[in-house]
C-alpha positions in Angstrom: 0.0 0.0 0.0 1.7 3.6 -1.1 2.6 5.5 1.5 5.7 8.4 1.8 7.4 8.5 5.4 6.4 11.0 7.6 9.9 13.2 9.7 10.4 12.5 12.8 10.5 16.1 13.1 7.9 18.7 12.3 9.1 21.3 9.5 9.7 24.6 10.5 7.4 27.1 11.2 8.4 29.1 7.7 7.3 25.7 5.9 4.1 25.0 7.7 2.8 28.9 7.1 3.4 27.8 3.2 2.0 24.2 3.3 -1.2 26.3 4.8 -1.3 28.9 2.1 -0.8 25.9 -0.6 -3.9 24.1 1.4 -5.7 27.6 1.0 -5.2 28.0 -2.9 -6.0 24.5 -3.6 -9.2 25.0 -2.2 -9.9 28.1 -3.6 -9.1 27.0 -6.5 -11.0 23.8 -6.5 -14.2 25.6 -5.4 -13.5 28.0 -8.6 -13.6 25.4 -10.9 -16.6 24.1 -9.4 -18.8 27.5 -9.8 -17.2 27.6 -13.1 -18.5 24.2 -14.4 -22.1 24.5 -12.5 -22.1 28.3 -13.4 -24.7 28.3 -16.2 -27.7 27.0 -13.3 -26.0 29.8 -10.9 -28.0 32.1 -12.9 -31.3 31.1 -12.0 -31.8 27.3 -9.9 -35.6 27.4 -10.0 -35.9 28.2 -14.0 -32.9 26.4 -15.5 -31.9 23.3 -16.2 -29.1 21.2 -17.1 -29.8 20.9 -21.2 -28.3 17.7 -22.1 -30.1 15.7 -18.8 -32.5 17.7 -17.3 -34.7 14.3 -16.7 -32.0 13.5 -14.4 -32.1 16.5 -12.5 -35.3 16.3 -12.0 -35.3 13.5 -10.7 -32.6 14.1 -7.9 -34.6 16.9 -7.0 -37.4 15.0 -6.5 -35.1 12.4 -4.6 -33.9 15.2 -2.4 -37.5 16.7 -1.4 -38.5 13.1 -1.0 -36.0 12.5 1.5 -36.5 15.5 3.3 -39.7 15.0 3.9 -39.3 10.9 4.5 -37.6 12.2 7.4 -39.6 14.9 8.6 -42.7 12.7 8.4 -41.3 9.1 10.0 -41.5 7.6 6.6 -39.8 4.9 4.7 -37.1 6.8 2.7 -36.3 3.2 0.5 -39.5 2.8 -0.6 -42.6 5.2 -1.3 -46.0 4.6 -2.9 -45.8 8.4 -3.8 -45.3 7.3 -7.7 -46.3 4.4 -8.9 -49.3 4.5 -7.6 -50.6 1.3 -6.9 -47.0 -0.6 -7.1 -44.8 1.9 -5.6 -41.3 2.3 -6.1 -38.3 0.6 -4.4 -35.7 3.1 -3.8 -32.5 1.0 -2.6 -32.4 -0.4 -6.2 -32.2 3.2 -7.4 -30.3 6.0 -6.8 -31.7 7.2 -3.7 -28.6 9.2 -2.2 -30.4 9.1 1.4 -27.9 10.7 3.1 -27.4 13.5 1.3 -31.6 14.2 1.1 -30.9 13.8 5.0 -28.0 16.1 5.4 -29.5 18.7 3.1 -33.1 18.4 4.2 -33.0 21.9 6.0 -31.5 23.1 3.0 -34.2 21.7 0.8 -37.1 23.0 3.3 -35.5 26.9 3.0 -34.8 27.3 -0.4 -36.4 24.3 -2.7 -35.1 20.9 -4.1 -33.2 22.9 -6.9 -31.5 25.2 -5.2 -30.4 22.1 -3.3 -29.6 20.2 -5.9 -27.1 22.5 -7.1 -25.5 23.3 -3.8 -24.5 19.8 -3.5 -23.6 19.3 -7.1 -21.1 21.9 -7.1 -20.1 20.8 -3.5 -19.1 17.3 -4.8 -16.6 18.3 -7.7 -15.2 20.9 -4.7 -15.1 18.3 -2.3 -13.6 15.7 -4.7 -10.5 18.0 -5.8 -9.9 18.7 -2.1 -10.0 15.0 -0.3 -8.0 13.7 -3.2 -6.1 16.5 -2.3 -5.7 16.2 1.2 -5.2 12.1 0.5 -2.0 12.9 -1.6 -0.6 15.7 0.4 -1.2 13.8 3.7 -0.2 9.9 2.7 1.4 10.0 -0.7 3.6 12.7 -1.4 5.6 15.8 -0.1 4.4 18.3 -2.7 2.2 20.1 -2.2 2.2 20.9 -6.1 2.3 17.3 -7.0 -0.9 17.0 -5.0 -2.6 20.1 -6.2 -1.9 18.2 -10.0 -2.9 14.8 -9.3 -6.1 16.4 -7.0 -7.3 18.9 -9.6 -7.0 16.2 -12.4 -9.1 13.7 -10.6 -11.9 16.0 -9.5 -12.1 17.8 -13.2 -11.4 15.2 -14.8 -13.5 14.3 -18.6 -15.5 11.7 -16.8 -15.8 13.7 -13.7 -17.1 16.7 -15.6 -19.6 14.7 -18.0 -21.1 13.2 -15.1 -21.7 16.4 -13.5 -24.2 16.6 -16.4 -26.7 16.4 -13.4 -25.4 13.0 -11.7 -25.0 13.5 -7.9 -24.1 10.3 -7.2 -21.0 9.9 -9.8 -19.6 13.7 -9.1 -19.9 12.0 -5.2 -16.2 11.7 -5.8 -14.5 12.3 -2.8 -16.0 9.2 -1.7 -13.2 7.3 -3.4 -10.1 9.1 -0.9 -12.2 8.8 2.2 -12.4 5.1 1.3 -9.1 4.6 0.4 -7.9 6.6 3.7 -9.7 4.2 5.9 -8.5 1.1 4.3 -5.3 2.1 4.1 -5.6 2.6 8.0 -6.2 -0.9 8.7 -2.5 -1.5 8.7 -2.0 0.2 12.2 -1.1 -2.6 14.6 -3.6 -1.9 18.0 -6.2 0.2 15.9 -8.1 -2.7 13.5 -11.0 -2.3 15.9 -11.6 1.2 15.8 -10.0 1.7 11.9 -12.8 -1.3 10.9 -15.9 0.5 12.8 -14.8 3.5 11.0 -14.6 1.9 7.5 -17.6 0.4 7.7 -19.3 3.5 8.3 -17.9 5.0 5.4 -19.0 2.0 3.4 -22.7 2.4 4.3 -22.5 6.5 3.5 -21.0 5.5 0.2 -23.8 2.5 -0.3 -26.7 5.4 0.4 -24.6 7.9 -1.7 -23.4 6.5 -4.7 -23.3 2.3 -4.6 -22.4 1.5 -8.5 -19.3 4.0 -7.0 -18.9 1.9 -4.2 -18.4 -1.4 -6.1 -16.2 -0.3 -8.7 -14.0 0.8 -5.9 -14.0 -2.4 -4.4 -13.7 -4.0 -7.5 -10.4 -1.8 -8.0 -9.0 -1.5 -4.5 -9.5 -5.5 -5.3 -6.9 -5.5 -8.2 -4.8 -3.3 -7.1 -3.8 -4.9 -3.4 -3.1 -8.6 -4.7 -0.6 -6.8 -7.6 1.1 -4.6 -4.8 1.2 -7.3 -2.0 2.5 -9.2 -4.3 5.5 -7.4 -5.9 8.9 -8.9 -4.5 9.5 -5.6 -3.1 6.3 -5.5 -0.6 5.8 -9.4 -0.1 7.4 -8.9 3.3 5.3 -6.2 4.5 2.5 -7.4 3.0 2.6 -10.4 5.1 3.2 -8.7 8.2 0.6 -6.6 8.1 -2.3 -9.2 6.8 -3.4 -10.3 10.2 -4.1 -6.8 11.0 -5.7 -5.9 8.4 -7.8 -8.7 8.0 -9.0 -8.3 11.4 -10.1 -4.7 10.5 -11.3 -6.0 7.2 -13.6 -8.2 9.0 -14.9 -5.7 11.8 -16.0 -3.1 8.2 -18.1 -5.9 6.9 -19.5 -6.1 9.9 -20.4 -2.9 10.5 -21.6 -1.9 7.3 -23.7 -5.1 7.3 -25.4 -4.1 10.4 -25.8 -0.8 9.1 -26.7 -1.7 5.4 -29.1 -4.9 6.2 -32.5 -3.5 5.8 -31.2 -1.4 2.4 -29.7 -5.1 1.2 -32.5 -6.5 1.9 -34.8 -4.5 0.2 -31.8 -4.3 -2.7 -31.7 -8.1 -3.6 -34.8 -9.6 -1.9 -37.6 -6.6 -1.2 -40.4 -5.7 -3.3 -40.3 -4.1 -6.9 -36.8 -5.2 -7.2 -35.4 -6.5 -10.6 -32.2 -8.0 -11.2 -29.8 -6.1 -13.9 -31.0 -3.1 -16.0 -32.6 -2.5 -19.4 -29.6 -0.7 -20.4 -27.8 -2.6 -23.4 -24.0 -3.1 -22.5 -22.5 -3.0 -25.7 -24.8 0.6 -26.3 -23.2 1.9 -23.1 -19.5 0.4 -23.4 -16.4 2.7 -23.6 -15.3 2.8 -27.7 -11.7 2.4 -27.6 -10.9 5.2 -29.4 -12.6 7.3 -26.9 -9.6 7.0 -25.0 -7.6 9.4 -27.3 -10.5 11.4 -28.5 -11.3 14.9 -26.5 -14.8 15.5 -24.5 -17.0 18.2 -25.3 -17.2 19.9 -22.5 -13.6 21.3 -22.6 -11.0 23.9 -24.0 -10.5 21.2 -26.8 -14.0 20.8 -27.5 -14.9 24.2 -27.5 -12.4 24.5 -30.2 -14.0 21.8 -32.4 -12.1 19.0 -31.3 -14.5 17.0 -29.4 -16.5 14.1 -30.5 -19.8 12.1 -30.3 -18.1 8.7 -29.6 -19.9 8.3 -26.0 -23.6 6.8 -25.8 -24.5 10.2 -24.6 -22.7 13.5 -23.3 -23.2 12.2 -19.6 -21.4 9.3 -20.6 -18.1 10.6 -21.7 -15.9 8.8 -19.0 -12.6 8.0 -20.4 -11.7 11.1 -23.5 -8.2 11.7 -22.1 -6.9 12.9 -25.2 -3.5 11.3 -27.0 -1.0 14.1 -25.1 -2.2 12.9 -22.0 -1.8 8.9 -22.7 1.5 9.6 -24.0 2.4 12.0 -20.5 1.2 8.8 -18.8 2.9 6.4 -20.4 6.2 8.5 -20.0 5.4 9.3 -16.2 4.8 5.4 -16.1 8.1 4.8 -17.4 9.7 6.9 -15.6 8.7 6.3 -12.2 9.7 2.5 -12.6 12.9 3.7 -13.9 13.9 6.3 -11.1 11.6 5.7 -8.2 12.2 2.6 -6.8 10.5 3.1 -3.4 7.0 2.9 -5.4 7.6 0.8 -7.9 5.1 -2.1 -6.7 2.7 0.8 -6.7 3.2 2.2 -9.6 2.9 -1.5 -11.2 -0.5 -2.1 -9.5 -1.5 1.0 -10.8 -0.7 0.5 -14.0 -1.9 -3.1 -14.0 -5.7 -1.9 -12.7 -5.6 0.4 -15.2 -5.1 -2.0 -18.3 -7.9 -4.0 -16.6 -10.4 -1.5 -16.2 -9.6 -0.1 -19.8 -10.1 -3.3 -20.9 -13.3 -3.7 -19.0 -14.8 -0.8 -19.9 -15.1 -1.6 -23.4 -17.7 -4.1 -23.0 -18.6 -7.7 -24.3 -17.7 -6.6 -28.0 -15.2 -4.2 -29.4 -16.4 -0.8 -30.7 -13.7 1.0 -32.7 -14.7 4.7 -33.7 -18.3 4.6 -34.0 -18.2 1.1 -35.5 -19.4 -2.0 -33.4 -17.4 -5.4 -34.0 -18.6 -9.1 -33.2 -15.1 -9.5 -31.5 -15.7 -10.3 -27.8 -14.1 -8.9 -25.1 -13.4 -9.8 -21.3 -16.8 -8.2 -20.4 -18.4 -10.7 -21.6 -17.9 -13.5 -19.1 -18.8 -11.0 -16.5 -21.9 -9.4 -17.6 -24.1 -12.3 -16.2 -22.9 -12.3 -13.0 -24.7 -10.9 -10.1 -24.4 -6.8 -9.0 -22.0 -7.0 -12.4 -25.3 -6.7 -14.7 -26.5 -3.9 -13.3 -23.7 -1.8 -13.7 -22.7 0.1 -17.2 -19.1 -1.2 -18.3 -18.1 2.3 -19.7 -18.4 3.7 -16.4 -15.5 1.6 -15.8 -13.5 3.9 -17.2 -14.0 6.1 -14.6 -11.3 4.1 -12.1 -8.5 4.7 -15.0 -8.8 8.6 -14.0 -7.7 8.3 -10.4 -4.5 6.2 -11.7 -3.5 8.8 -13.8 -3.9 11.3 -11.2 -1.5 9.4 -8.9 0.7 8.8 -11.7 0.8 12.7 -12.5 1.6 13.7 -8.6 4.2 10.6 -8.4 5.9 12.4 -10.9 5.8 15.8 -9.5 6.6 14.7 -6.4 9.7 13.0 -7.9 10.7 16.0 -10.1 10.7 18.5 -7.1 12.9 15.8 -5.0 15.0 15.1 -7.4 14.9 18.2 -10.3 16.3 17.4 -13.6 18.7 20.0 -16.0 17.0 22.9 -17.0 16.4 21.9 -20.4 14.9 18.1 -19.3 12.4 20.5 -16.8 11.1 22.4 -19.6 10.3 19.4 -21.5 8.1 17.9 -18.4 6.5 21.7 -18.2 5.5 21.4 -21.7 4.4 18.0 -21.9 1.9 18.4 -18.6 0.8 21.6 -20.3 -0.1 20.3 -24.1 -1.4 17.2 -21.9 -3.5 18.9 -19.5 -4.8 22.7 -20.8 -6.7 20.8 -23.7 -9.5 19.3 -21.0 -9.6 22.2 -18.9 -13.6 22.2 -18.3 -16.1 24.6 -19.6 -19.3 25.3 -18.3 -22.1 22.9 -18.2 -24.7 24.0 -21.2 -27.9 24.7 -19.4 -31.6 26.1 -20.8 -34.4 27.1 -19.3 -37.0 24.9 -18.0 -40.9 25.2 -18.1 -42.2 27.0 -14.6 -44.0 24.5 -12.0 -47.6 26.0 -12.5 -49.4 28.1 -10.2 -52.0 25.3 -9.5 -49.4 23.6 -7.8 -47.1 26.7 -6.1 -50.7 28.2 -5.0 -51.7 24.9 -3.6 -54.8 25.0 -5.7 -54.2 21.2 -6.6 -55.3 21.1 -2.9 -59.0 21.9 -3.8 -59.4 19.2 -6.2 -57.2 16.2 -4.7 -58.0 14.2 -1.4 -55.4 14.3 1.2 -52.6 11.4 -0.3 -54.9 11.2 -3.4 -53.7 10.8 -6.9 -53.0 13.3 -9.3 -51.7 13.0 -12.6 -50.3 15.4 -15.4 -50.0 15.4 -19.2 -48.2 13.3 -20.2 -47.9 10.9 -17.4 -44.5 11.4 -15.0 -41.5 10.0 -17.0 -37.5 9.9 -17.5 -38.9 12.2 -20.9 -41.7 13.5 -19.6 -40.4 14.9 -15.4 -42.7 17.3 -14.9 -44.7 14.9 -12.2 -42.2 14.6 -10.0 -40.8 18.2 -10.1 -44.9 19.2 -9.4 -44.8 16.4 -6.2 -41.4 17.9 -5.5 -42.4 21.5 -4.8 -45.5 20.5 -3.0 -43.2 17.6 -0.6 -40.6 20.9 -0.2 -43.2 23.7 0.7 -44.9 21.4 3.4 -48.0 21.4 1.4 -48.8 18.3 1.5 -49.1 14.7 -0.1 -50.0 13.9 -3.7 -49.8 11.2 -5.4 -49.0 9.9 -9.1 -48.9 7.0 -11.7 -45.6 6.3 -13.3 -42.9 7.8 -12.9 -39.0 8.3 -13.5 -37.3 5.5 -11.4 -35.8 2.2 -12.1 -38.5 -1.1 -11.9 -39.0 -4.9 -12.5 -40.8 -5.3 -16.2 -37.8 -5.3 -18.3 -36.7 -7.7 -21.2 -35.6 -11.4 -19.4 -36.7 -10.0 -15.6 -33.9 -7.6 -15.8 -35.3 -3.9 -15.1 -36.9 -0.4 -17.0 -37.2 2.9 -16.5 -41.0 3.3 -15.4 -43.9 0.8 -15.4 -44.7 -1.0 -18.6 -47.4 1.6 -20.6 -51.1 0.7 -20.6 -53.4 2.5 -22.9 -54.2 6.0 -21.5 -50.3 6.6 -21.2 -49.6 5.5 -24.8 -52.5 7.7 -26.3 -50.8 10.8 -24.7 -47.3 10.2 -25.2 -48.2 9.7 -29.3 -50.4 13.2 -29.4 -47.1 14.8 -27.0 -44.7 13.6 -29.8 -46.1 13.6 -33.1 -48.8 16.8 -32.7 -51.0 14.5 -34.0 -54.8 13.4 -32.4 -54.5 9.4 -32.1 -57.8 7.7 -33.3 -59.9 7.9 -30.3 -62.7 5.5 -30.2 -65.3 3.6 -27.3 -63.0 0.9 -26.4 -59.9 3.5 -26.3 -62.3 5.8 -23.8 -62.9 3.1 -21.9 -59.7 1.3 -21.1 -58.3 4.9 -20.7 -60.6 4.9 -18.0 -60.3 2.2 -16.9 -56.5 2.8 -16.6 -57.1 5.6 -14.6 -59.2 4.3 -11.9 -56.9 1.4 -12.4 -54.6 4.1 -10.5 -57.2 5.7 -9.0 -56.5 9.1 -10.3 -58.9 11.9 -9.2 -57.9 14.6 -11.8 -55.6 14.8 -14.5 -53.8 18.3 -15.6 -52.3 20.0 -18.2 -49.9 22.7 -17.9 -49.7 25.7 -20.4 -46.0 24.6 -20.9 -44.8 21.0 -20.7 -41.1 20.3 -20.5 -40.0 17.4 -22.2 -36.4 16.3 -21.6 -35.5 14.7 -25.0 -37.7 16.6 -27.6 -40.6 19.5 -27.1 -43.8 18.2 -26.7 -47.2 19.8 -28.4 -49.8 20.9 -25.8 -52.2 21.2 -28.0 -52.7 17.7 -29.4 -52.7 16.6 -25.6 -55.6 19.1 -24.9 -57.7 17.5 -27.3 -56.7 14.0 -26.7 -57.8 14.7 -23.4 -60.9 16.1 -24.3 -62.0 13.3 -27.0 -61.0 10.5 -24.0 -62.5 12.5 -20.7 -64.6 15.2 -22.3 -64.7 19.5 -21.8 -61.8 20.9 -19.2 -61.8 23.1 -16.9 -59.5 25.7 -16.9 -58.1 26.2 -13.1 -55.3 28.9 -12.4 -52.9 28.5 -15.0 -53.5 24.8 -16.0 -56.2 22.3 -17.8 -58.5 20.2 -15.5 -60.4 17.2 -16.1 -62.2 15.1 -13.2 -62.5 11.6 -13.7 -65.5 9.8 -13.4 -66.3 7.5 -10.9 -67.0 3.9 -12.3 
């Protein structure tokens, strides 16, 4: 396990006033970057909305004014029959990042879920850059500059920044340092009660957080170790300190099984679960040449270099760019040739690296847009357990942190060691065409449709029993959000309960048991969705009227509601042709405050 010698001496106090100035800026600076990536929703939380995945958004708002009020209420925050109405929803086989909607819940209550949600999303690329940061600086090298590089690489990172395309469980970074910290600690002879206990905690806030993070940090921690223990230079330290560790090893699982059980539970066993996802691996592998290629959101692709090679622009997790393999292949080199104090780590590094590259591109090969029938490692994997439900490019997203720690290695070696003048320049200009190419650029945002004045009035109270159902046009979801941002507000502004069918969230009903994003469609949902797209009236006759009403009492929806402006995540929807779908299937609306209101029926 890497780790740089502390002095037996303190420095002086001239170096510790500079250490704290270089803690200062890196902060700073971090924090900067983080405004300057998120900057775009700065302007205006409530109205704007991340362009290329607002659907996502949306629904970590929704997760974060659901959790607030879970809490506030004695509810169950893992599952709600708030959507979904009558199924429900199981939210420990989603993203349900309970801890931050518990943490944040005053937050929420004072200034709204989106307020919120952007607080914490530029919180998490901050907080990344600085525990890497403080990881490095603390554990791993002298620098302070060679931690700063490594640090600021990590956090900013292509994939780091694509994800931040609205996902606060991936940009949930700093997770990844605080884990490695407290395994690393379970070396200290005397401590592997206490450094297990503490582990294991981390483990279940990093489960509740972000748990498709949480594995592929095990799974890389897990290729990583063997590799270093391993190496002839660490066998014999490796071996001494295994009882230790393995006692501390044992006390985390442990404690994060106590902690975790009723989550796991409902995870692998509970209601409305589903085994894998609907997502296709070989759509959402890494293509190899997207290794070399540059993302969009960045100094190269704002000058036209970027590419379209990633299923979509939250997806971009590997993008590096050809100056920056060849820096790390260099840095590689050159740390086995002149630092042989971490040579087994530089090895394991470089090993989980080929591994996860590897992995990341999925059962079969994808070269440049082009998909191959070649298979790949992937392959035997994809059928196992927890392995199915995870996206292989994300994968990609461990080979970041490796050349982070590669980067500050080498700094940290440089300023111990500084080469001729002329050999310095050549590292300056190498980290400098590697690095200034995927400096970030702000997220593009857009503004979103309003949440009507039926619901911030609380006029929808008028016309819905208390924990009745409600539903808008079109029905609530990943395309279609604006139910949930609607049930949102009211959950936030202590309104009250509503209720809706649908929904965006992860289910069983998928191809071969695995899961899909929202229930499977019945006939009222189908009708609306084809008037939303097309602008055109479907062919509405007596059996269409009646199994749309059907469906609806099915769900036992009270009124259904049209807003003047619908936002549609993927493409822009026409109002129109849902107003008089809605009229041919439930009759003449009412108009309410700023929305379109029809009661249903009773059978």
């Amino acid at each position: 396990m890497p780790s740089s010698p502390s002095p037996t001496t303190g420095p002086p106090p001239a170096a510790r006033r500079r250490d704290r100035r270089a803690d200062l800026t890196v902060v700073l600076v971090a924090l900067a970057l983080a405004v300057w990536v998120t900057s775009g929703l700065w302007r205006d939380p409530d109205q704007r909305a991340i362009t290329v995945n607002s659907s996502d958004q949306a629904l970590f708002e929704w997760l974060l004014a659901f959790g607030g009020h879970a809490l506030t209420h004695g509810e169950n925050p893992l599952f709600t029959y708030l959507i979904n109405v009558p199924d429900g929803v199981n939210l420990a086989v989603n993203t349900s990042i309970t801890v931050y909607a518990a943490v944040f819940a005053p937050l929420t209550y004072l200034v709204g879920p989106p307020a919120t949600f952007l607080v914490i999303l530029t919180l998490n690329l901050a907080a990344t850059a600085v525990a890497w940061y403080l990881l490095l600086s603390r554990q791993f090298v002298r620098s302070r500059l060679a931690a700063a590089v490594g640090a600021l690489f990590v956090a900013y990172s292509p994939g780091m920044v694509s994800h931040a395309n609205a996902h606060l469980n991936w940009t949930a970074g700093w997770l990844v340092p605080l884990l490695v910290w407290r395994l690393f600690a379970l070396r200290r002879p005397g401590h592997w009660l206490r450094d297990g206990v503490a582990l294991g905690v981390a483990v279940a806030v990093a489960f509740s957080i972000a748990a498709e993070g949480l594995f592929f940090t095990a799974l890389a921690l897990g290729v990583f170790l063997p590799v270093w223990a391993l190496h002839p230079g660490r066998r014999a330290a490796a071996r001494a300190a295994l009882p230790t560790f393995l006692r501390g090893l044992g006390v985390t699982a442990l404690t994060a099984g106590v902690l975790l059980a009723y989550p796991l539970w409902l995870h692998f066993a509970g209601p409305q679960r589903f085994h894998g996802t609907g997502f296709d691996p070989i759509i959402h592998s890494e293509d190899i040449a997207a290794y070399w290629a540059y993302p969009r959101r960045s100094l190269a692709g704002e000058a036209g270099l970027g590419t379209s090679l990633a299923p979509n622009p939250t997806e971009e997790n590997s993008f590096f760019g050809v100056p920056l393999l060849l820096l790390t292949g260099v840095c590689f080199a050159f740390l086995c040739w002149r630092d042989r104090a971490r040579r087994a780590t530089v090895w394991a590094l470089g090993v989980t690296a080929v591994v996860f590259a590897v992995l990341s591109w999925g059962p079969r090969a994808t070269w440049n847009g082009e998909r191959t029938d070649r298979p790949l490692p992937f392959l035997l994997l994809d059928n196992l357990p927890v392995v199915n439900a995870a996206l292989p490019s994300r994968l990609a997203l461990v080979v970041a942190p490796v050349i982070g720690l590669l980067l500050a290695y080498t700094v940290d070696r440089l300023r111990a060691d500084p080469p001729s003048r002329a050999a310095s320049a050549a590292w300056v200009v190498g980290f400098a065409a590697a690095l200034l190419p995927l400096l970030p650029t702000p997220l593009l945002t857009s503004v979103r449709e309003p949440v009507p004045a039926f619901v911030t009035a609380g006029t929808w109270r008028q016309y819905v029993s208390p924990g009745g159902v409600l539903t808008p046009l079109p029905l609530t979801l990943d395309v279609t959000p604006d139910g949930q941002r609607w049930q949102a507000y009211a959950l936030a502004h202590r309104q009250g309960e509503f209720r809706i069918p649908a929904g965006f969230f992860l289910g069983p009903g998928g191809p071969d048991g695995r899961g899909r994003i929202g229930p499977p469609p019945r006939t009222f949902d189908t009708l609306m969705d084809q008037a939303g797209r097309t602008g055109l009236v479907p062919i509405i006759t007596e059996g269409s009227i009646e199994e749309s009403l059907a469906d609806l009492r099915y769900w036992g929806v009270e009124v259904v509601v049209l807003a003047d402006r619908v936002h549609g995540a993927k493409y822009d929807l026409d109002e129109e042709a849902l107003r008089r779908t809605a009229t041919a299937l439930l009759g003449p609306p009412q108009r309410v405050d700023d929305v379109w209101l029809w009661k249903v029926p009773p059978a």
